[in-house]
Residue frames as qw, qx, qy, qz and C-alpha x, y, z in Angstrom:
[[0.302, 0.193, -0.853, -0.378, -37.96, -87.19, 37.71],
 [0.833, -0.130, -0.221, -0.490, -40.96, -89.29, 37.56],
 [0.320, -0.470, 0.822, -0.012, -40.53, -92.60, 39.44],
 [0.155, 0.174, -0.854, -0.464, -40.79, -95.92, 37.97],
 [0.201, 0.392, 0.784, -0.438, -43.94, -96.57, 38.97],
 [0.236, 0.768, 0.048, -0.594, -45.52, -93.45, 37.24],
 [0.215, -0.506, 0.682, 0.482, -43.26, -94.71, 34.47],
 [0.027, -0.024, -0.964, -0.264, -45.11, -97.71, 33.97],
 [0.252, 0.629, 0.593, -0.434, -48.38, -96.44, 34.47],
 [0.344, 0.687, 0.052, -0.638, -47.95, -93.65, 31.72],
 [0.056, 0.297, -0.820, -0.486, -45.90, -95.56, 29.24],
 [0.196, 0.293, 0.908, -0.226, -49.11, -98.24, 30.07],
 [0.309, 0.612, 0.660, -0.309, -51.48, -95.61, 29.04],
 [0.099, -0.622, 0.545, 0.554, -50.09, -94.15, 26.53],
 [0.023, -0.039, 0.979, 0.196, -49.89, -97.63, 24.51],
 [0.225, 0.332, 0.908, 0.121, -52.83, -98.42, 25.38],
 [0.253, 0.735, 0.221, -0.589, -54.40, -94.63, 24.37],
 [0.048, 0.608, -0.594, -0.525, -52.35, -95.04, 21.34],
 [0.281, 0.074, 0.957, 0.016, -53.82, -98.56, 20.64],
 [0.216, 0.654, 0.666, -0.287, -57.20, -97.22, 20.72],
 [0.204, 0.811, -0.083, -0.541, -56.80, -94.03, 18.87],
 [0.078, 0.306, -0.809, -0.495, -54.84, -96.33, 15.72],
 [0.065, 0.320, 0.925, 0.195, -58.00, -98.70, 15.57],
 [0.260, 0.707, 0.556, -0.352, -60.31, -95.80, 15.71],
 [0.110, 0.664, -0.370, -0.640, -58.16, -94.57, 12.70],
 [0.193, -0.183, 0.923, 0.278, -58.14, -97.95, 11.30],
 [0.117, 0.217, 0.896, 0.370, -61.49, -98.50, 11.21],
 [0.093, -0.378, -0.246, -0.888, -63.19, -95.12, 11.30],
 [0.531, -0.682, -0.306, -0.400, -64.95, -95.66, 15.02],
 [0.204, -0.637, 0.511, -0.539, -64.34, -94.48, 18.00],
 [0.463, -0.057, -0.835, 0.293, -63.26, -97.12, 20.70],
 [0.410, -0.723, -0.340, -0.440, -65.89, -96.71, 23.24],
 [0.628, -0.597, -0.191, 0.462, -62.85, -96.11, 26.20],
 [0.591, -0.035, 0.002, 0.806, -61.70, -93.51, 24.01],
 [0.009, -0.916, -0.259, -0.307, -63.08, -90.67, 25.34],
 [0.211, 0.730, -0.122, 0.639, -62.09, -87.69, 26.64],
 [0.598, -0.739, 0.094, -0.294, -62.56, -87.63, 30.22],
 [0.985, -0.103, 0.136, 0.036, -60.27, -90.63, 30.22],
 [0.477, 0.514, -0.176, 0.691, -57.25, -89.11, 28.09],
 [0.163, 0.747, -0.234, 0.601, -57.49, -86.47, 30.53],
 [0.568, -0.754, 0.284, -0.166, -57.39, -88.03, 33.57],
 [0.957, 0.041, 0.078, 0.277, -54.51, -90.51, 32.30],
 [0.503, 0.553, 0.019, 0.664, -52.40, -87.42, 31.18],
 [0.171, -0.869, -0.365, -0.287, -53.41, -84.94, 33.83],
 [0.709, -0.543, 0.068, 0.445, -50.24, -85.01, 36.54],
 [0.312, -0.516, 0.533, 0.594, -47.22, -84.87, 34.28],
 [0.772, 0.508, 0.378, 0.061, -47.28, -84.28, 30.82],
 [0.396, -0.251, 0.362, 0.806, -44.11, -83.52, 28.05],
 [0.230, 0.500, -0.220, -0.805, -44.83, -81.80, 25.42],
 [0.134, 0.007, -0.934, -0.331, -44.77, -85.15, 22.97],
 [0.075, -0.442, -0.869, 0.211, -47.53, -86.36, 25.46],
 [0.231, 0.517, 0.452, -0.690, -49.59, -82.97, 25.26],
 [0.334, 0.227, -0.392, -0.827, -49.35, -82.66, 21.50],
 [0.184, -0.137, -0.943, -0.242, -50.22, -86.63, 21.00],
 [0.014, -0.383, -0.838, 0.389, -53.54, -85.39, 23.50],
 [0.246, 0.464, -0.087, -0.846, -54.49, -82.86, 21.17],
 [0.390, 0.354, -0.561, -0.638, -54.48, -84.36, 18.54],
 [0.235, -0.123, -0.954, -0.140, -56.35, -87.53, 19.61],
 [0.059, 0.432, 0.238, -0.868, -58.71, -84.80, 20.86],
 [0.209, 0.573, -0.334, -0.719, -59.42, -83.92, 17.76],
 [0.403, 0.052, -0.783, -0.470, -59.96, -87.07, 15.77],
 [0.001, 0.371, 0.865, -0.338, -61.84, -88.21, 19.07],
 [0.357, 0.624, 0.301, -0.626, -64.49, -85.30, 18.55],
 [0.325, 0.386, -0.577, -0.642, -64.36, -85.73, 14.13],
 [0.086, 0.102, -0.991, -0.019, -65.55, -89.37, 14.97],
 [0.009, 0.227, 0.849, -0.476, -67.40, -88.98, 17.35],
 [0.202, 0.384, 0.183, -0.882, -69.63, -86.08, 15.59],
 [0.515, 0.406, -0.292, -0.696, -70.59, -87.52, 12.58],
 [0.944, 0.181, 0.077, -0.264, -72.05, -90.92, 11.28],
 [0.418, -0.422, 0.804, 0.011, -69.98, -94.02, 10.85],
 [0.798, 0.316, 0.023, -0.512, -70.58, -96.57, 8.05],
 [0.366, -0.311, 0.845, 0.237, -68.77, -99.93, 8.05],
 [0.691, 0.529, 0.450, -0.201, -70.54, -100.68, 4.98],
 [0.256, 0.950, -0.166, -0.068, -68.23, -98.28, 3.45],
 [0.398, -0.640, 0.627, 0.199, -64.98, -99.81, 4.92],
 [0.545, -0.115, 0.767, 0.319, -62.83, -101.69, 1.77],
 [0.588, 0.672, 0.444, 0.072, -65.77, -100.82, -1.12],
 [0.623, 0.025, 0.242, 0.744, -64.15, -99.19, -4.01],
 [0.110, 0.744, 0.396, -0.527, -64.71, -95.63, -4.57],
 [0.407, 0.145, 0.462, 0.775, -64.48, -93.76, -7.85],
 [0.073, 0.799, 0.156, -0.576, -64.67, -89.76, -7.79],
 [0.435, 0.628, 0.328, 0.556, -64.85, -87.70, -10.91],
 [0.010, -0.772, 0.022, -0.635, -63.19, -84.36, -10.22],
 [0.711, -0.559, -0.425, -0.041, -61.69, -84.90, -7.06],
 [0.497, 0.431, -0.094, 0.747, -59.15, -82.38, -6.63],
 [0.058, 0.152, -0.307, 0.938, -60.82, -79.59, -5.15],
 [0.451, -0.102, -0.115, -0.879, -63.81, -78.21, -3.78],
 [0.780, -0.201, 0.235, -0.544, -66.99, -80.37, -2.92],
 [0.957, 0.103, -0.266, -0.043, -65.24, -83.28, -4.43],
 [0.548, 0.297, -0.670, 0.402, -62.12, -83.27, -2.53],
 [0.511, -0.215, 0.562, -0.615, -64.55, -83.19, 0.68],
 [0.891, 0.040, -0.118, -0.436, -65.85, -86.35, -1.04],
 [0.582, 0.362, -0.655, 0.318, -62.39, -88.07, -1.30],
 [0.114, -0.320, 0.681, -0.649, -61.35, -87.09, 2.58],
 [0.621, -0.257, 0.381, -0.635, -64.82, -88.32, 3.89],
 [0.944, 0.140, -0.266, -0.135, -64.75, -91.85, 2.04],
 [0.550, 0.516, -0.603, 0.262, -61.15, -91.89, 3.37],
 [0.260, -0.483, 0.487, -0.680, -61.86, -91.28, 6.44],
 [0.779, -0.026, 0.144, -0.609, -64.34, -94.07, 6.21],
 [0.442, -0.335, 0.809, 0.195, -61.96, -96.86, 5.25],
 [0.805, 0.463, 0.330, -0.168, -62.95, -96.93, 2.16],
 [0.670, -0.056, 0.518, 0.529, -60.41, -97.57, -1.54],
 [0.100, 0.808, 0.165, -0.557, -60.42, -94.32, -2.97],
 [0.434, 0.074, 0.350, 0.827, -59.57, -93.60, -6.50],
 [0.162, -0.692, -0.088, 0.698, -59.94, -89.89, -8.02],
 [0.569, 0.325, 0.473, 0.589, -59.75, -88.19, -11.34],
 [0.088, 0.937, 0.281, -0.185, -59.06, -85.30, -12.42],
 [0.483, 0.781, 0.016, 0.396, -57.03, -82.45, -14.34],
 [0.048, 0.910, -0.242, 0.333, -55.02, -81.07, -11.55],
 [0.843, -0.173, -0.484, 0.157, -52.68, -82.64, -10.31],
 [0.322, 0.279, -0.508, 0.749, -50.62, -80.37, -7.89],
 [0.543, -0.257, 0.302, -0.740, -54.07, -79.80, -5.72],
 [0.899, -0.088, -0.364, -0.228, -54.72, -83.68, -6.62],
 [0.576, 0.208, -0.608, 0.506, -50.61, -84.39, -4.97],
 [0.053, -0.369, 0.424, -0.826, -51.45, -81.67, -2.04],
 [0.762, -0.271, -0.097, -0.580, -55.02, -83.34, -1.28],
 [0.955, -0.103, -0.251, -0.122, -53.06, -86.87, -0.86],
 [0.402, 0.280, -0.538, 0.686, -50.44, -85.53, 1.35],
 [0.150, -0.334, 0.316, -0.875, -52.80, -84.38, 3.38],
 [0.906, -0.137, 0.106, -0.387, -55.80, -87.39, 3.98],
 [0.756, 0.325, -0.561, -0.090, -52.96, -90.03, 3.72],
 [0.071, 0.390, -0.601, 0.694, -51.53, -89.62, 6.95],
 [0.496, -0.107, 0.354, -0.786, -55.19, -89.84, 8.45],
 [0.793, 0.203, -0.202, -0.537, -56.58, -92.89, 6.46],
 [0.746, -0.145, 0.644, 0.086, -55.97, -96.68, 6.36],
 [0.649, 0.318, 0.473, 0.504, -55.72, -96.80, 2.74],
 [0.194, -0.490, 0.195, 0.827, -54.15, -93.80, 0.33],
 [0.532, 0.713, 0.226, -0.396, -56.46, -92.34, -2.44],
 [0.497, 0.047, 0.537, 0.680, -54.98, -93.12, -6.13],
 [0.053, 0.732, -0.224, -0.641, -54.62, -90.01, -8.22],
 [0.576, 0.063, 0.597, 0.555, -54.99, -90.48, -12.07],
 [0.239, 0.369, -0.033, -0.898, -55.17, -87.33, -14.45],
 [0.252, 0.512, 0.789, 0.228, -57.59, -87.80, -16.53],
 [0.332, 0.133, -0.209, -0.910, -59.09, -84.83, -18.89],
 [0.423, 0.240, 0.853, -0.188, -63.10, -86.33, -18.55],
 [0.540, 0.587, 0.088, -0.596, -63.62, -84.59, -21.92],
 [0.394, 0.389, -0.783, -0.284, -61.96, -86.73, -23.99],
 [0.887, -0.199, 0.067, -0.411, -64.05, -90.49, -23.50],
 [0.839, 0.315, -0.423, 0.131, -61.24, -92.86, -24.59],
 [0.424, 0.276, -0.647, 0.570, -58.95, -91.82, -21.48],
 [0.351, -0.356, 0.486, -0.717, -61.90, -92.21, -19.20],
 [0.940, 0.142, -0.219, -0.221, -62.43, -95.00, -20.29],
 [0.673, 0.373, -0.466, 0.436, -58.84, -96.14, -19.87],
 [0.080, 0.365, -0.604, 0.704, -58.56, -94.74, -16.65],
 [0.858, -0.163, -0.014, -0.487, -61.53, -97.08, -15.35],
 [0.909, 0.097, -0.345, 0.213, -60.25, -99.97, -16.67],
 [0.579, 0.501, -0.479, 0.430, -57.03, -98.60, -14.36],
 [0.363, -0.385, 0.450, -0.719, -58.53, -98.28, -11.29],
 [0.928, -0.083, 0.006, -0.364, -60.31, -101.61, -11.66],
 [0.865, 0.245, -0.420, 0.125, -57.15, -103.11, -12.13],
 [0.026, 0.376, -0.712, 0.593, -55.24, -101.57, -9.21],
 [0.170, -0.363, 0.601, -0.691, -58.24, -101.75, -7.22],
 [0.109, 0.282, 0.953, -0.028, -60.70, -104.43, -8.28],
 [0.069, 0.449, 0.599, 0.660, -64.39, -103.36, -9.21],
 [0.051, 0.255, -0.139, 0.956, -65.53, -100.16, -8.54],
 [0.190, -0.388, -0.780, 0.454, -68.42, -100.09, -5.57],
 [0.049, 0.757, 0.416, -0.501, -69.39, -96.54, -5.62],
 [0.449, 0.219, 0.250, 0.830, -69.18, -94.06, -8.36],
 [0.058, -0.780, -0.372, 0.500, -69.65, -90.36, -7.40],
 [0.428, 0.491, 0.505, 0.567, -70.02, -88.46, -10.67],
 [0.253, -0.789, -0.191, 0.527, -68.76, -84.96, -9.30],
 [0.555, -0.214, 0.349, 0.724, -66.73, -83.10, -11.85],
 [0.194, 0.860, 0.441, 0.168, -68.05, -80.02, -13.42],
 [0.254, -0.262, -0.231, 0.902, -67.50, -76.53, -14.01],
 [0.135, 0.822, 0.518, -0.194, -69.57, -73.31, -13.68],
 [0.343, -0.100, 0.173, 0.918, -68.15, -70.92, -15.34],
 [0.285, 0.729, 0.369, -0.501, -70.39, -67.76, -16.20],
 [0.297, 0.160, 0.673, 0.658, -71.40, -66.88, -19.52],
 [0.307, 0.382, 0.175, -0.854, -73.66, -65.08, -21.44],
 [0.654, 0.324, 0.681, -0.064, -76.46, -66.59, -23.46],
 [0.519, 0.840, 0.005, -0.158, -75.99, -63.98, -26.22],
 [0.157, 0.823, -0.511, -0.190, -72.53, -64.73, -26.71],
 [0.671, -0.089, 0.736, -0.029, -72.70, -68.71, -26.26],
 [0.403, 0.488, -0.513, -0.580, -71.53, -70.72, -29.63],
 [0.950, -0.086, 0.043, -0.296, -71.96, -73.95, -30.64],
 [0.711, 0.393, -0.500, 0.301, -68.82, -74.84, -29.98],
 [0.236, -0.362, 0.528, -0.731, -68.81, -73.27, -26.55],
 [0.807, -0.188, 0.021, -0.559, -72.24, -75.15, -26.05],
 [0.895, 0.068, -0.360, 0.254, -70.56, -78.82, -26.89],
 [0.551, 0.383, -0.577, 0.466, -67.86, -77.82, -24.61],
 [0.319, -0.245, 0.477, -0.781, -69.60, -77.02, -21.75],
 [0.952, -0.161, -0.149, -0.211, -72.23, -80.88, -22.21],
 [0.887, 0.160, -0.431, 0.045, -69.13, -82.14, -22.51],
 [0.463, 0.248, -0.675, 0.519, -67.38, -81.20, -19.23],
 [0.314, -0.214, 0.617, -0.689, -70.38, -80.92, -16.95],
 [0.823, 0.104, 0.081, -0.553, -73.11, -83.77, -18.64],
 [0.889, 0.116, -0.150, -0.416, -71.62, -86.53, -20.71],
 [0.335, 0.535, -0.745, 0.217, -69.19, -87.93, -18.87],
 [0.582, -0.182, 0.479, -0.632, -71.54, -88.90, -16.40],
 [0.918, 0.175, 0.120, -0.336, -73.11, -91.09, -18.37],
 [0.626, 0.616, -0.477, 0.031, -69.96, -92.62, -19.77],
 [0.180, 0.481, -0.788, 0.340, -68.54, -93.39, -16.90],
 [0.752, -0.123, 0.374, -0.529, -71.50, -94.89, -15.26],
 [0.822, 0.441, -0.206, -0.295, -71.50, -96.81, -18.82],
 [0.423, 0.488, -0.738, 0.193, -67.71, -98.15, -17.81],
 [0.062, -0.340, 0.858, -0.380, -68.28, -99.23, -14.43],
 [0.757, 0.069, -0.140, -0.634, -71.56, -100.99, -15.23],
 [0.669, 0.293, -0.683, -0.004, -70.09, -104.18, -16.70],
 [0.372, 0.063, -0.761, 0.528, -68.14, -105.15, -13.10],
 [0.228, -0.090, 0.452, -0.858, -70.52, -103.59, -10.69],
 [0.886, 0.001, -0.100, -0.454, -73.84, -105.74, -12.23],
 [0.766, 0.025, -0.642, -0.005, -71.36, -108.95, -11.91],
 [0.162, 0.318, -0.576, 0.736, -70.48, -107.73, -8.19],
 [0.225, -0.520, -0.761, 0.316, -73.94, -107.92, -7.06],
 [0.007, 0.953, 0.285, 0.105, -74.80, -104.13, -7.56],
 [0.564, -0.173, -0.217, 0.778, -73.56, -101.12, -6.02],
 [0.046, -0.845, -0.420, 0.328, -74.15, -97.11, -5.84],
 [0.362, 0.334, 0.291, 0.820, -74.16, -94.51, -8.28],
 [0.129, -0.694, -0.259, 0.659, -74.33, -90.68, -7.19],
 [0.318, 0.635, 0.411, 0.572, -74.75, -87.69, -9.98],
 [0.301, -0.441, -0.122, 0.837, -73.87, -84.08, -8.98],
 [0.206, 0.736, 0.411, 0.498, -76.45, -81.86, -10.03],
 [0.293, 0.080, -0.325, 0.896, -77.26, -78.68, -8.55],
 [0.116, 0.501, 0.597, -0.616, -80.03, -76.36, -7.70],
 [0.003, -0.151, 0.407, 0.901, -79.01, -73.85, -10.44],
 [0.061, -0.209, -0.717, -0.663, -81.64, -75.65, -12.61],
 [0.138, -0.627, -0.742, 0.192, -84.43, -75.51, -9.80],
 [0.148, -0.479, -0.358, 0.788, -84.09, -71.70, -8.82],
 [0.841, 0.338, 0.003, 0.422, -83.22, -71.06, -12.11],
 [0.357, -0.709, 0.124, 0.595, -79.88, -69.28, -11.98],
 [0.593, 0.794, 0.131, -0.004, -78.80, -67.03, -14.77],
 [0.288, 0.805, -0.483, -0.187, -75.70, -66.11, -16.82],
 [0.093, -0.295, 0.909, 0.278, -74.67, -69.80, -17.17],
 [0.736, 0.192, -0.005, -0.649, -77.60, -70.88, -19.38],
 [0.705, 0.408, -0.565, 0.134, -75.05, -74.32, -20.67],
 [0.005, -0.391, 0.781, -0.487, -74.44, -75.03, -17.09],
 [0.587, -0.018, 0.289, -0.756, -78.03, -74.69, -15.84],
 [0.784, 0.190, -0.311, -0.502, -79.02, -77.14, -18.71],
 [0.457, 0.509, -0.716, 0.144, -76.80, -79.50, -17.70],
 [0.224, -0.097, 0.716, -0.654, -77.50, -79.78, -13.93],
 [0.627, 0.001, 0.314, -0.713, -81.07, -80.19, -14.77],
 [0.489, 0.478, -0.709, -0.174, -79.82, -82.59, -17.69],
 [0.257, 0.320, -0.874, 0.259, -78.25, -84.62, -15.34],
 [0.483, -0.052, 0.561, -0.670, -81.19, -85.24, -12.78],
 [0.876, 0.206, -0.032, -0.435, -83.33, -87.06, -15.63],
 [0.626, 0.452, -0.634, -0.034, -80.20, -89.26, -16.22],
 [0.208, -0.272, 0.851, -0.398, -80.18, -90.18, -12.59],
 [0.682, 0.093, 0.471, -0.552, -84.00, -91.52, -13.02],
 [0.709, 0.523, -0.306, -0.360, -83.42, -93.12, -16.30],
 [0.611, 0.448, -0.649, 0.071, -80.84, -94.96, -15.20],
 [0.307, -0.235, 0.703, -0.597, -81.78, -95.88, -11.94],
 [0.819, 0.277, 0.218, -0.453, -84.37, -97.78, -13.75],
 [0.619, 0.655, -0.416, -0.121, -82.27, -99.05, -16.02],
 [0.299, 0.486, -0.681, 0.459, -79.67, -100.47, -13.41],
 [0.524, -0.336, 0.415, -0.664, -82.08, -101.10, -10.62],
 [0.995, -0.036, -0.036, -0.088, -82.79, -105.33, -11.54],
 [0.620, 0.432, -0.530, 0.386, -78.90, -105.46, -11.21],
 [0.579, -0.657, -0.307, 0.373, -79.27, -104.25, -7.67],
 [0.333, -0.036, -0.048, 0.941, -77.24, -100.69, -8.74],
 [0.144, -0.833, -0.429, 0.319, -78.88, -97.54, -6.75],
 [0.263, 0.445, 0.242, 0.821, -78.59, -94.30, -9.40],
 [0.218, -0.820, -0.488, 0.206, -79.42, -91.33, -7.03],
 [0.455, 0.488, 0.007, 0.745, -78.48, -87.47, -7.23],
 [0.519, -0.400, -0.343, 0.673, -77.11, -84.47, -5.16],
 [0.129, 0.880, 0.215, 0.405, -78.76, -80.93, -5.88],
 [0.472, -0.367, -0.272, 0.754, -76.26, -78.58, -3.91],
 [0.097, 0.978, 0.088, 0.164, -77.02, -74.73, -3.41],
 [0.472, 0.774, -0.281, 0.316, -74.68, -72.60, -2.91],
 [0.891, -0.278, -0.192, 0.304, -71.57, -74.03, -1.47],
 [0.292, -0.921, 0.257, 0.002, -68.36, -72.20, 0.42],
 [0.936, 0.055, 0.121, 0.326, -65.77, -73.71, -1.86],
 [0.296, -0.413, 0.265, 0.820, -62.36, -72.07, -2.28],
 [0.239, 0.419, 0.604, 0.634, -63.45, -71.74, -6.19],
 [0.032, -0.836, -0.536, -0.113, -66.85, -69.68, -5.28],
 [0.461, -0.752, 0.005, 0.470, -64.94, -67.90, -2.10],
 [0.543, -0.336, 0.278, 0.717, -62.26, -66.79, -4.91],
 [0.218, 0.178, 0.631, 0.723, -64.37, -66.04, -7.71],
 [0.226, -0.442, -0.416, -0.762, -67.93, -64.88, -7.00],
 [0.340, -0.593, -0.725, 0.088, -68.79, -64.83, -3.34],
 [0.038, 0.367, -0.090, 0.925, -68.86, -61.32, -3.09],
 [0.073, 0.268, 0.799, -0.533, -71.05, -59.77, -0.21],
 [0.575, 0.235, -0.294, -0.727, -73.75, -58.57, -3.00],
 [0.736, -0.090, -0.588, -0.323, -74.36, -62.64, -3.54],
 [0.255, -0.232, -0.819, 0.459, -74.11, -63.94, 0.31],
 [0.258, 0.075, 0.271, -0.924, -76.84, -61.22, 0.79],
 [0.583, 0.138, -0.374, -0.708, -78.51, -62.69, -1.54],
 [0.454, -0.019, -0.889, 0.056, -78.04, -66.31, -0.37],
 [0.070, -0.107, -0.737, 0.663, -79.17, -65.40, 3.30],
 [0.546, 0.166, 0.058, -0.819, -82.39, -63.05, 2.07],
 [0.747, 0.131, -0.550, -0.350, -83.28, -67.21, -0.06],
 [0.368, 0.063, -0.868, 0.328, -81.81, -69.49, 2.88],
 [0.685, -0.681, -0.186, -0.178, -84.29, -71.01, 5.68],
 [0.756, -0.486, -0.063, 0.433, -80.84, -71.27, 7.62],
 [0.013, 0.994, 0.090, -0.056, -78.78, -68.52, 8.20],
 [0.583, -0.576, 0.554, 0.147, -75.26, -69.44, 7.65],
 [0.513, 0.532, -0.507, -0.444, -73.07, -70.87, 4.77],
 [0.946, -0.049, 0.109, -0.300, -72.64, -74.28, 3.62],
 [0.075, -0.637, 0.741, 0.198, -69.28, -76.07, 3.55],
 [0.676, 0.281, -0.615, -0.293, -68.38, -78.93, 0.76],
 [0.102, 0.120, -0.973, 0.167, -68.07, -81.58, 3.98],
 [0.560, 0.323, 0.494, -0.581, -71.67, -81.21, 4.64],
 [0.684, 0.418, -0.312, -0.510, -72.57, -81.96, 0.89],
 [0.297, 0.284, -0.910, 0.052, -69.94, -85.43, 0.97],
 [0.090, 0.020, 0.946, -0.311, -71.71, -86.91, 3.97],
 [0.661, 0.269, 0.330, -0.617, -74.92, -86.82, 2.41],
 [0.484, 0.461, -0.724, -0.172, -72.60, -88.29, -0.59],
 [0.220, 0.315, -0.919, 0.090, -71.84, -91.15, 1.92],
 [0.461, 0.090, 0.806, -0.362, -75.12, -92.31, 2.97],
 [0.806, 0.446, 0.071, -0.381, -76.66, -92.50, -0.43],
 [0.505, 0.520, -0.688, -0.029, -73.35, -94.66, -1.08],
 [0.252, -0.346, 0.752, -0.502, -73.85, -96.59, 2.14],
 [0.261, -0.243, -0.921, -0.155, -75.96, -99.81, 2.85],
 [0.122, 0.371, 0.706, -0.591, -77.82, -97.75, 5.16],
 [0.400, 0.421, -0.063, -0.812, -79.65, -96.00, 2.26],
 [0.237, -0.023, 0.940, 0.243, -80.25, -99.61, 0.63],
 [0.302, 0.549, 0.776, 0.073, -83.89, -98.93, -0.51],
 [0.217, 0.849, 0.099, -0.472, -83.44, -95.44, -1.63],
 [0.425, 0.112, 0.560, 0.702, -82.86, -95.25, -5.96],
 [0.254, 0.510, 0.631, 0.527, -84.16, -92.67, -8.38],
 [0.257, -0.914, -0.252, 0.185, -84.25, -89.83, -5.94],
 [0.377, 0.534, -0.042, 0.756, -82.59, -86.48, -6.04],
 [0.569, -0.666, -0.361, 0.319, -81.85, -84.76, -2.32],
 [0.366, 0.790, 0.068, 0.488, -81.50, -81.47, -2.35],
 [0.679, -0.431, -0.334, 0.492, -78.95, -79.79, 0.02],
 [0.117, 0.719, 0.350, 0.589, -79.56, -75.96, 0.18],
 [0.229, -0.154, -0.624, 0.731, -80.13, -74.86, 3.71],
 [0.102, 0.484, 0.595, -0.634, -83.31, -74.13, 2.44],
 [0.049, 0.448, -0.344, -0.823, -83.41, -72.26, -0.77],
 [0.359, -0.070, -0.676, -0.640, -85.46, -74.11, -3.00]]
C-alpha cells in the first residue's frame, strides 16, 4: 500500500491533471502545464488502472489540441450546419464542437444524427441540437431556422453543406429528376442564407460557407445535375458576398476533391477510382472529411476577417 504521503501527492495531481484537462475541454486549449512529459512523470511510480486509462485518454485529447489550430473566436457563436449527419458535415459538427462553439444541425437522418450526438457530447462544452429537417421542402427550413434561433439566439455561422451525388446518366435525366436534384444540392443554399440574413445583419455580421466541389472544375461525368450545381453554387457565393458584404456578412466557398467519406468508401471508391485519384493528386494519399471542416473553421473564424467572395479549393492537388 501506498503511504499517505504518496496519497496526497497523487490524489494532488490527479485533481490538479484533471483540472487542467476539463478547462482544456472547456475551452478548446491546451493548458500550457498540460503536457505530456508532466502526466508522465506525475503518474510514473504507481499507477491503477483508473489512473492509466484517465492518462490515455488525456493523452489523446492533449495531442488533438495540441495538433491543430484553436479559435476562441469560435467559442459561444452559433453554428448552423445543413446536412450534418454524416460524412464531411458531421466532421463539421465535431470540429465546431470541439471548438466551443453552439451547434445546431439539420438533416434527414436521424439515427446517424442520434449516434453523431452520443458521440461529440461527451467531448464538448455544449451538445449539438439535432432537428430533422427534409431541406427540399422550403417551409420546414424555414421553420427549423426560426427554431434554432429560438433555442439558440441568432445564428453566427452558417455552413451550407448538404448535398447529394448520386450518379446518373445525362441520357436518362428528366425534368423532374433535374428539379429534384437543384433542389437538394442548390436551392436551399440560398434559402437558408435568405433565413438567417434578417438576425445576422442586426448582429453585426457574421460568416457564410457554401459547399461546392471540384466536380464542376475537373469536370466530372455521369452526374451532369450535380456538376451543375456545384458550379451553380460558387457564383452564389460571389453574388452574395457582395450582396451581404456592407452588413459585415463574409459569403465564401469550399471546393472539395475527392474525399474518404464512409458514403464514397461504401459506394464508389473502388481501386479503379483511387488509381485514378493518385495518377491527378500532387499529394499522394487520401483526404479525410476533418481536413475539409478545419478549413470550414477558419473561413468561419475572426481570423479570416478580411477574406469574402473567395472559393478555396481543397484537393491535395487535383485541380
Amino acid at each position: 500500500m501506498p503511504n499517505n504521503r504518496w496519497c496526497s501527492s497523487y490524489c494532488e495531481s490527479l485533481l490538479l491533471a484533471s483540472s487542467e484537462l476539463a478547462e482544456s475541454h472547456h475551452t478548446g486549449v491546451c493548458h500550457p502545464r498540460f503536457r505530456l512529459c508532466k502526466l508522465q512523470a506525475r503518474f510514473e511510480s504507481k499507477r491503477s488502472k483508473k489512473v492509466q486509462q484517465f492518462y490515455t485518454q488525456a493523452v489523446v485529447n492533449m495531442k488533438e489540441k495540441d495538433q491543430f489550430a484553436s479559435y476562441p473566436s469560435l467559442r459561444e457563436r452559433v453554428v448552423l450546419i445543413t446536412g450534418g449527419a454524416t460524412g464531411i458535415g458531421a466532421a463539421i459538427v465535431e470540429e465546431f464542437a470541439f471548438q466551443g462553439s453552439r451547434v445546431a444541425f439539420l438533416d434527414v437522418d436521424v439515427n446517424a444524427s442520434s449516434r453523431l450526438i452520443a458521440d461529440v457530447s461527451p467531448r464538448s462544452s455544449h451538445t449539438p441540437v439535432f432537428l430533422a429537417c427534409d431541406l427540399t421542402n422550403i417551409a420546414a427550413l424555414r421553420s427549423a431556422i426560426a427554431q434554432v434561433e429560438a433555442t439558440l439566439g441568432t445564428v453566427n455561422v452558417l455552413v451550407n453543406n448538404a448535398a447529394s451525388d448520386d450518379r446518373h446518366s445525362y441520357a436518362d435525366v428528366t425534368p423532374e429528376y433535374w428539379d429534384a436534384r437543384m433542389a437538394i444540392n442548390l436551392r436551399h443554399q440560398f434559402f437558408a442564407i435568405q433565413a438567417v440574413a434578417p438576425r445576422m445583419i442586426a448582429g453585426g455580421g457574421g460568416a457564410i460557407i457554401n459547399m461546392s466541389s471540384i466536380g464542376w472544375m475537373i469536370p466530372s461525368t455521369g452526374m451532369p445535375a450535380y456538376v451543375t450545381c456545384k458550379a451553380a453554387i460558387v457564383g452564389l457565393t460571389r453574388t452574395m458576398a457582395h450582396e451581404l458584404g456592407k452588413s459585415n456578412i463574409r459569403v465564401n466557398s469550399v471546393l472539395p476533391g475527392a474525399i474518404l467519406t464512409e458514403r464514397q468508401q461504401r459506394l464508389w471508391w473502388t481501386p479503379q477510382y483511387e488509381a485514378e485519384i493518385m495518377a491527378n493528386q500532387a499529394l499522394k494519399r487520401s483526404l479525410a472529411p476533418e481536413e475539409v471542416a478545419r478549413l470550414v473553421l477558419f473561413l468561419a473564424a475572426d481570423d479570416s476577417a478580411g477574406i469574402t467572395n473567395q472559393s478555396y479549393v481543397i484537393d491535395g492537388g487535383w485541380v
